[in-house]
N, C-alpha and C positions, 0 to 999 in steps of 0.2 A: 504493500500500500504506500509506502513510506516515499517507492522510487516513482510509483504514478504521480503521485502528488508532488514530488520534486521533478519532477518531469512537465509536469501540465502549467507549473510556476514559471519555467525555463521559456515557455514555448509563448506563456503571457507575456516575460519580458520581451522576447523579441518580437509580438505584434504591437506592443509598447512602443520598441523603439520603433517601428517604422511609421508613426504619425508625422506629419511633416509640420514642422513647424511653422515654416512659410504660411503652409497652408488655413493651419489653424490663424495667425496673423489674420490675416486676407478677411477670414470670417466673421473675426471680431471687428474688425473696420467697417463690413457691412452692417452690422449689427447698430454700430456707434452710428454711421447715416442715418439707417434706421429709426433711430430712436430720434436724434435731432432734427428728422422732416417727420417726427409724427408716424410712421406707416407700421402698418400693422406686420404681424410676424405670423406665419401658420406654420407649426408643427406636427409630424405627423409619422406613421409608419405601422409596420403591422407585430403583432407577437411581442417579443423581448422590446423592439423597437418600437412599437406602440408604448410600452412601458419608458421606455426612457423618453417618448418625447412629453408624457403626460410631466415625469421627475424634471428635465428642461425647463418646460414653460413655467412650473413652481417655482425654480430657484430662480429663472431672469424676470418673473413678473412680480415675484415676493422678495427673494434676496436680494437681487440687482437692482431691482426698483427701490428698495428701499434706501439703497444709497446713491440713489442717483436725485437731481432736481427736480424730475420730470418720471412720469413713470414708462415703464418698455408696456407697449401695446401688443401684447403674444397671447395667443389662443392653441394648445393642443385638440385638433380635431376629430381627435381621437376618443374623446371623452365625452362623447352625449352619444348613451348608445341608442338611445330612442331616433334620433334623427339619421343615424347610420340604421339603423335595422328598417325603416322605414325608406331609406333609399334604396338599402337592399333587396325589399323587398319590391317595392313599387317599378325601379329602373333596372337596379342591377347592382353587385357589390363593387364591380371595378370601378362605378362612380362617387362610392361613397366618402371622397375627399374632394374630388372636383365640386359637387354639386352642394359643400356647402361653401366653399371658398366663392361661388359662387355668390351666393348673397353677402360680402361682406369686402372680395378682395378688390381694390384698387391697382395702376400699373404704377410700379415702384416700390409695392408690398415684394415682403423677401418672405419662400418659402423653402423649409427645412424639412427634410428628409429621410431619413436613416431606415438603410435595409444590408443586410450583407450578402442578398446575391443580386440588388439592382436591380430585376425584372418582373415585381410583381406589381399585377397590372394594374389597379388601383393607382397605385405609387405613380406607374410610365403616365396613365389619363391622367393625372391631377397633376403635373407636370409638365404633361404638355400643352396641357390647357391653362397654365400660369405662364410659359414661355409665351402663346400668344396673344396673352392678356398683358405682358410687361412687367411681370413680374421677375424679380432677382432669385435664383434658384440654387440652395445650396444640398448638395447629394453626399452624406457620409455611407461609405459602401466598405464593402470587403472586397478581398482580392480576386471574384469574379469580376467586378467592377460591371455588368449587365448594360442594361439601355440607359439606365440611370445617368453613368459615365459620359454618355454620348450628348445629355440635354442639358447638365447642369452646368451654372457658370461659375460655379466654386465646386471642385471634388473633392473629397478627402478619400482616400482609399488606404485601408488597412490591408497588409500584405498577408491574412491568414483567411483561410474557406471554414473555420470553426465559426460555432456560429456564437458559442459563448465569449469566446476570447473579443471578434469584434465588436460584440455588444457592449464588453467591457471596455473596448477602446473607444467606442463612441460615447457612452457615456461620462468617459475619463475628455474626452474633448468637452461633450457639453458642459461637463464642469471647469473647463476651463474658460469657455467662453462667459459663463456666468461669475466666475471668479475673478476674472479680468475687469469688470468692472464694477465690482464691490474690493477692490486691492491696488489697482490704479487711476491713482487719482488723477492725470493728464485729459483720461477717458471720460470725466465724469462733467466736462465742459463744451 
């Protein structure tokens, strides 16, 4: 047991290491536009990834907000499951991110993403229908890197096909993105 588990620790660090820094950068600067024109934030994803983007939007709209002047305008759309079970049922499940971004998104809103094989199709519609709506799209994927890779204008791509390892890394991003500005105060003006 001893060597799986020093084993499965090994294999964390290096989907760890391969987050790009740059790239993390990049996203918090969207983020900081973001917030100083006002636009709203959609986040979103299915399973483990549904789960972190609900944990996300809690820390940038409760933590981050609360250190900032102004608060971040973010909605996880993942979380009214009446209104998704109700798309589900009525249209179809692959729209049930598009169609409520739908009543709400603006072009210039930034939507967020996270899945680690990038091609499920919920994720591909409600992304392509934000690309041509104008909206700013950012995709944290795994080392499939899918259709995802191909629409988004910020990628992050973790270099592992586990599915726990990159949920762990995206989630270790989104806290990075919500720590960055509740820790730097440059960001906060």
């Amino acid at each position: 047991m001893n060597d799986w588990i020093a084993s499965y620790i090994e294999a964390q660090k290096t989907a760890l290491d391969s987050i790009p820094a740059d790239k993390v950068a990049e996203c918090i600067s969207v983020l900081q536009k973001a917030w100083q024109d006002d636009k709203n934030i959609f986040v979103f994803g299915n399973g483990g990834s549904a789960a972190n983007a609900s944990h996300f939007t809690t820390d940038l709209g409760k933590g981050s907000s609360d250190k900032m002047s102004k608060r971040f305008k973010v909605l996880s759309i993942n979380d009214n499951v009446s209104w998704m079970t109700a798309i589900g049922n009525d249209y179809s499940y692959d729209d049930v991110f598009k169609r409520q971004m739908e009543n709400y998104a603006q072009p210039g809103d930034v939507v967020i993403t996270m899945s680690v094989s990038g091609n499920s199709p919920n994720l591909l519609r409600a992304v392509e229908w934000a690309k041509e709506k104008g909206l700013i799209v950012l995709a944290f994927v795994g080392a499939k890197r899918g259709g995802l890779a191909n629409l988004a204008d910020h990628l992050i791509v973790i270099d592992s096909e586990h599915y726990g390892r990159v949920e762990d890394c995206h989630m270790g991003i989104c806290h990075m993105l919500c720590y960055a500005f509740m820790e730097i105060e440059s960001l906060k003006a």
